[in-house]
N, C-alpha and C positions, 0 to 999 in steps of 0.2 A: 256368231250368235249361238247359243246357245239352247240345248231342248227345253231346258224348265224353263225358259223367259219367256213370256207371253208381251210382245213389247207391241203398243197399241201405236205410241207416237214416238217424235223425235225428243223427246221432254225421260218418256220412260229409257228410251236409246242411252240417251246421255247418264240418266243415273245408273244404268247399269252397267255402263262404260266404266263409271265412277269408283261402284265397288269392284269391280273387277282389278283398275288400277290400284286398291290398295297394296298395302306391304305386310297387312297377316288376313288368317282368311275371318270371312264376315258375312254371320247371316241375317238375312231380313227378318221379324219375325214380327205377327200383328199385335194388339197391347194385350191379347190372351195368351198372348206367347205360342203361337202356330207357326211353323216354318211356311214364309211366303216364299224367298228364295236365298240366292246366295253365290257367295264365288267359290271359284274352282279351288282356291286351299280351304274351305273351308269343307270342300269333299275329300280330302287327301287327309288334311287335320283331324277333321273332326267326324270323317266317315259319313258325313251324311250323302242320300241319293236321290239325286232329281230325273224322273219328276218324283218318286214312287212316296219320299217323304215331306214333301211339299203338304199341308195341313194337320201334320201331327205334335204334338206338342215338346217342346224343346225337353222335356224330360224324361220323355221316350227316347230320346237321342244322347242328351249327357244324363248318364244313371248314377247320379254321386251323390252322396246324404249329403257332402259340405256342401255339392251345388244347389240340391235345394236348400238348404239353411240359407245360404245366398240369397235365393228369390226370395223364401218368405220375410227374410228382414225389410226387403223394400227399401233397402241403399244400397244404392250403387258407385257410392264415391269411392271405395277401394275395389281392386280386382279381386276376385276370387283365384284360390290356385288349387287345379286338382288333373290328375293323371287322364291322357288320352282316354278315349272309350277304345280305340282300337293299336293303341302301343303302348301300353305300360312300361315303356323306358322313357316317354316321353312326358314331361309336363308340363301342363299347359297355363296361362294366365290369363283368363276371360272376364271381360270386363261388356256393363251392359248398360246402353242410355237411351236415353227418348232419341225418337225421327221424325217429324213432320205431325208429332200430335196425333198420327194414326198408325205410328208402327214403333219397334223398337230391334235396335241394333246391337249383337252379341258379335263382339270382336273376341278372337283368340290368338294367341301368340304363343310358341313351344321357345320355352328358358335353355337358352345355351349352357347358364352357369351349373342346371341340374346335372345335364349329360356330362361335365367336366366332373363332376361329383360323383356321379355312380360311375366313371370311368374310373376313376382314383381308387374308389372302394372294391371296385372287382379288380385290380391290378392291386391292391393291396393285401388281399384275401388271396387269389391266386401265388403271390407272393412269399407270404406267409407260409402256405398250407405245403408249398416244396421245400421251404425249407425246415420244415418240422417234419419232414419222410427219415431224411436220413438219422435225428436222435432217436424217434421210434424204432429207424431199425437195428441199430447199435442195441438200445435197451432191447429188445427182441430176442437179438443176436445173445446176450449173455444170460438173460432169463432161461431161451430154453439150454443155453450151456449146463447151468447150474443144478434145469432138473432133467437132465438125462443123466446127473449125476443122486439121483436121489436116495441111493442105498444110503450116501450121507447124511441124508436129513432127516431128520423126525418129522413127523403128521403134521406136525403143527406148521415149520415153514413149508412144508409141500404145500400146504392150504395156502400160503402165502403169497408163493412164489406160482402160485397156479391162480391167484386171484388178478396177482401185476400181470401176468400172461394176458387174461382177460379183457385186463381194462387198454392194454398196447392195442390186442385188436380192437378193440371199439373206439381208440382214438384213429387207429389207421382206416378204419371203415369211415369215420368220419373227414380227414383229410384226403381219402379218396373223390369222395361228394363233394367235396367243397371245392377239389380240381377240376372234377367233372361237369358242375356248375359252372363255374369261374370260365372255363374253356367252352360251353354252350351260349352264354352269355357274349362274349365276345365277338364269336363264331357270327358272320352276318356274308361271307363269302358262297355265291351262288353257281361258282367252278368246282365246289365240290358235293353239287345234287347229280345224283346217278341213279339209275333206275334200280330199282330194289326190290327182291324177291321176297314178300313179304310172308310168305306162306311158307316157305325153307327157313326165314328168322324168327318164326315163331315157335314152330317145329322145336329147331334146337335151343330156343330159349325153353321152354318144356321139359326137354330133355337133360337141360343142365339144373335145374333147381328141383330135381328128384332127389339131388345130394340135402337139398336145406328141407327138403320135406321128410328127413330120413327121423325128426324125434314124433313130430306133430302125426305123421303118419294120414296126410289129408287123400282124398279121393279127388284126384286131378283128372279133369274131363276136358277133351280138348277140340277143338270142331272148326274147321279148317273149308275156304270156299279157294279152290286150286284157280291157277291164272288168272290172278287179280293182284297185283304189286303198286309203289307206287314210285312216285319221284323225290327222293330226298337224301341227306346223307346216315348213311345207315350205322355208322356206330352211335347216330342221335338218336335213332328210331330204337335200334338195339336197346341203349339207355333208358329209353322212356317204358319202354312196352315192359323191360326186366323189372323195373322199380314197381309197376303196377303186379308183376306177379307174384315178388319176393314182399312185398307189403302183406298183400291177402295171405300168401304161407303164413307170416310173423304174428298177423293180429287175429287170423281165423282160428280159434280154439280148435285143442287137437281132435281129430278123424273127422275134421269139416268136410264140405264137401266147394269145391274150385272147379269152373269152369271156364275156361279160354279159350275164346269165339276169335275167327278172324273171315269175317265174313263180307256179302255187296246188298245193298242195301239201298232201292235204288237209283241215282247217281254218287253215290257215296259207298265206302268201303267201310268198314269199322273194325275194330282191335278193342276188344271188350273184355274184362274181368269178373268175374261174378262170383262172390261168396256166401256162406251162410252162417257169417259170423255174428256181432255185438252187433253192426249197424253203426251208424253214427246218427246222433241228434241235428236236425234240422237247423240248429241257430249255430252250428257247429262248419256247416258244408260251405260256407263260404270264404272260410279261414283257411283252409288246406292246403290250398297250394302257397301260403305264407313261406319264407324261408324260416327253421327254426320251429313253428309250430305245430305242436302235438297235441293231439286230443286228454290223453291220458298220460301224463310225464311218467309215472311209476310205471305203466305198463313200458311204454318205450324204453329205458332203459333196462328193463329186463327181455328187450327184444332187439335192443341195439339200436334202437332206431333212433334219428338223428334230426327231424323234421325239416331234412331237404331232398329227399325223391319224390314228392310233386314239386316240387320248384324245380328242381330239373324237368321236371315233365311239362311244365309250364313253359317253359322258355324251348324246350323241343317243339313243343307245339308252333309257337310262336313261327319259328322257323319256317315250320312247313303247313302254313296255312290249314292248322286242322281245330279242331275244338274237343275239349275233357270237358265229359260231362260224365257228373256221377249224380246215379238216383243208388239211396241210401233210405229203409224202414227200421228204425231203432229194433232191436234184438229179434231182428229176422235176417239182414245182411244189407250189401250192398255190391253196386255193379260198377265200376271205374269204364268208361266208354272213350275213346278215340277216335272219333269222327274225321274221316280226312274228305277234303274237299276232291268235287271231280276235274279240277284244272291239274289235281296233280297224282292221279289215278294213272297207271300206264300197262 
């Protein structure tokens, strides 16, 4: 038996026997659409928790504009498909119908055929992205041949051959991400979480992007809470945390001012970013961690940037049970935050 059931008779017994025995999970829910109860995948699926969510409204729980477009049609003869609220690798097929004339029943099912798909597409990227290292470095390799020969050339091809210099590193900056991605993503092996000294890897993450701070010339503030690390595998953590500092250098205008926080906060630890840059716009902050997507195309490319270091910080997260959350004031700045949970505090 379970704690959210309140089973009066052998009548309630039996239906909840019922949904229990299905084969995807399923919640009860009354014709205003309140969670009455529910089975156990439909806590693993669909994250919901009993008793604590039992009379809150199904939209509180799945938060997807298709799923409410869903409700407000008021037909339920085809399913709905729209991505886990708590695993964005997973997709899910929920379908909704009357019960007993006083309640109504959302079944959900996660799509095998999806995972074979984004399996295909990150093995195929991955794929790709090694085998486009070695022309990069060939062409590398004879560019800077050419201009350490430059008493040869005139002004004109040194612009030239110094402009292909440029665009090789920013396809390699780009193939790098796109490995480091593709290798996060996959990454789901929990023999290689190790306890990690998160106060030493922040340290020298600080300490190494003094070199990218060398045009902009920003005012790097750093503030650190000693014996406080956490559990995870640390060239992910390395990865996520570098992406949120070398981001703020890139888009904070020069002699800004940067501050990174690695602080306890408390039952929670947090790895924070804070600039006083441009800001982003509010209809803009939910888009960020998209793969690919940048706020400002023209500024990115004259920064290098490639709109996948939140997507890798995304999927780091994912990993290690934490949450990004950025608060963001249009042309006052913004703060990229790392919440990590206290299950995995050590």
């Amino acid at each position: 038996m379970q704690p959210h059931m309140h089973i009066k008779n052998k009548q309630d017994f039996r239906f909840h026997s019922g949904i229990e025995a299905l084969p995807d999970a399923a919640l009860i829910l009354s014709t205003e659409l309140l969670i009455v109860s529910g089975n156990k995948k439909a806590q693993r699926l669909l994250g919901v928790r009993f008793p604590d969510d039992v009379g809150k409204h199904i939209e509180q729980l799945l938060i997807d504009p298709v799923f409410s477009e869903y409700l407000a049609q008021d037909n339920f003869e085809s399913p709905c498909l729209i991505i886990s609220p708590i695993n964005d690798e997973l997709q899910l097929e929920i379908s909704v119908m009357a019960f007993g004339g006083e309640h109504v029943v959302l079944m959900s099912r996660a799509i095998a055929k999806y995972h074979r798909m984004k399996k295909m597409r990150r093995e195929f990227v991955a794929n790709v992205s090694h085998e486009l290292k070695t022309p990069l470095t060939v062409v590398r390799g004879y560019v800077e041949m050419i201009q350490e020969t430059d008493h040869a050339l005139d002004p004109h091809w040194q612009k030239v051959f110094g402009t292909i210099e440029g665009q090789v590193s920013r396809m390699e900056r780009l193939v790098e991400q796109l490995l480091s991605l593709s290798k996060v993503e996959n990454n789901r092996d929990d023999d290689d979480m190790k306890q990690v000294d998160m106060p030493k890897l922040v340290e020298n993450l600080v300490e190494d992007a003094k070199w990218l701070n060398q045009v902009k010339q920003h005012e790097i503030r750093i503030n650190i809470t000693h014996n406080s690390g956490v559990f995870g595998i640390e060239t992910e953590l390395k990865s996520a945390c570098a992406n949120l500092i070398s981001n703020a250098i890139a888009y904070t205008p020069a002699n800004g001012v940067i501050e990174v926080n690695w602080k306890k906060n408390g039952d929670k630890v947090i790895f924070s970013v804070k600039d006083n840059g441009d800001g982003i716009k509010s209809e803009q902050l939910n888009r960020l961690t998209e793969r690919f997507y940048r706020i400002d195309k023209s500024r990115s490319r004259d920064t290098g940037g490639s709109g996948l270091g939140l997507a890798i910080v995304k999927h780091v997260l994912l990993h290690h049970k934490a949450e990004l959350v950025i608060t963001s004031t249009w042309e006052e700045g913004s703060e990229f935050a790392i919440y990590f949970d206290d299950s995995t505090i050590c």
